[in-house]
C-alpha positions in Angstrom: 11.1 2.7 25.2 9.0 5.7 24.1 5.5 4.8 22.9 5.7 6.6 19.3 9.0 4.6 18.6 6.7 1.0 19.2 4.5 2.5 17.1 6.9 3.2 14.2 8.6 -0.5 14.8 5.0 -1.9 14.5 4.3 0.2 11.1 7.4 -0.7 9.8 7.1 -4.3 10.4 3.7 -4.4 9.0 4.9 -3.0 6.0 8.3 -4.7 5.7 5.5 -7.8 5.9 3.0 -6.6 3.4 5.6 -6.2 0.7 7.4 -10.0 1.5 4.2 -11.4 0.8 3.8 -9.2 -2.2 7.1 -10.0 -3.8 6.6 -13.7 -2.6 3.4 -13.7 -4.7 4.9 -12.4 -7.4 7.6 -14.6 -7.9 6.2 -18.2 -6.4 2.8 -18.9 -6.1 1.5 -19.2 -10.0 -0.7 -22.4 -10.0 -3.5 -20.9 -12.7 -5.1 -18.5 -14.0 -7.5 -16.3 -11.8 -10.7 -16.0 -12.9 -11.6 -14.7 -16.5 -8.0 -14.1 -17.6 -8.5 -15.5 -21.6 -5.0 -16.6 -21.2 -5.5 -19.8 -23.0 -7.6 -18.3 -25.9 -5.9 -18.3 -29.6 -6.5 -14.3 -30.7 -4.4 -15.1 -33.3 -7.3 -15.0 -35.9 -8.9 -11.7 -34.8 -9.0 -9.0 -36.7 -8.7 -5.9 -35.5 -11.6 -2.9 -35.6 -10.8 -0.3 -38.9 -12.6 2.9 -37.9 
């Protein structure tokens, strides 16, 4: 087997990896909130800036 076509197969695989974990992420693994997100804060009562 020719050495650029390893290569390619290894690139390919590592990408082919990189975005199954990325879609796996995506769609299954939401336990919480990251750091800092607000997502359980009420804005409801803000009002917004008038300029």
């Amino acid at each position: 087997m020719n050495i650029q076509v390893v290569i390619i197969a290894i690139l390919f695989a590592g990408a082919a990896f990189y975005l199954g974990r990325k879609i796996y992420r995506s769609l299954f693994e939401k336990k919480g909130c990251g750091t800092n997100c607000k997502c359980g804060v009420d804005f409801s009562n803000v009002q917004p800036d008038k300029h």
